[in-house]
C-alpha positions in Angstrom: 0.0 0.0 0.0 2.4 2.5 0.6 4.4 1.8 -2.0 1.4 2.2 -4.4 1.4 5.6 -2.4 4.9 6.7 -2.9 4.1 6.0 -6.6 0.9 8.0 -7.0 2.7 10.9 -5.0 5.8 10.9 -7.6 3.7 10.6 -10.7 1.5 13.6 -9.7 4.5 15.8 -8.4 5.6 15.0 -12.0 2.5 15.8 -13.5 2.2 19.0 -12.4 5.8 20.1 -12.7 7.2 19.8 -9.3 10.8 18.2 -8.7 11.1 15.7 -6.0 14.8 16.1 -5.0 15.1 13.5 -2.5 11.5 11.3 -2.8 8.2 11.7 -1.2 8.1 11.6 2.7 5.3 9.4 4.3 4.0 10.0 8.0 4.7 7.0 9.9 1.6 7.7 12.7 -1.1 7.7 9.6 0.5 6.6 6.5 -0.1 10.4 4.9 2.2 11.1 1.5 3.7 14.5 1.3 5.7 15.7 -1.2 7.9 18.2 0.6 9.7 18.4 4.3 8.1 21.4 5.3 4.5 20.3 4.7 5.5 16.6 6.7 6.6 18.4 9.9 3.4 21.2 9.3 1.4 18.1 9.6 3.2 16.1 11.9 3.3 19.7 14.7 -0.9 20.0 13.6 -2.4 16.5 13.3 0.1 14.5 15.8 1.3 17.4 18.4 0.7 15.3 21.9 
């Protein structure tokens, strides 16, 4: 599944444009694919802060 995920996330970034230096970055707590750094820890501090 998250590979299927990983794959989506890279075809769309390419799709519209957008480089993916480095891959996709998945949230381990929920399984969510983001396609920059910034916008993991954004939802990691709002959906996950304890």
């Amino acid at each position: 599944m998250r590979a299927y995920h990983l794959a989506c996330a890279r075809d769309d970034a390419s799709a519209h444009g957008v480089a993916v230096p480095s891959g996709v970055w998945t949230c381990q707590r929920c399984g969510r694919v983001l396609l920059e750094l910034g916008a993991l820890r954004e939802h990691l501090r709002l959906e996950h802060a304890a």
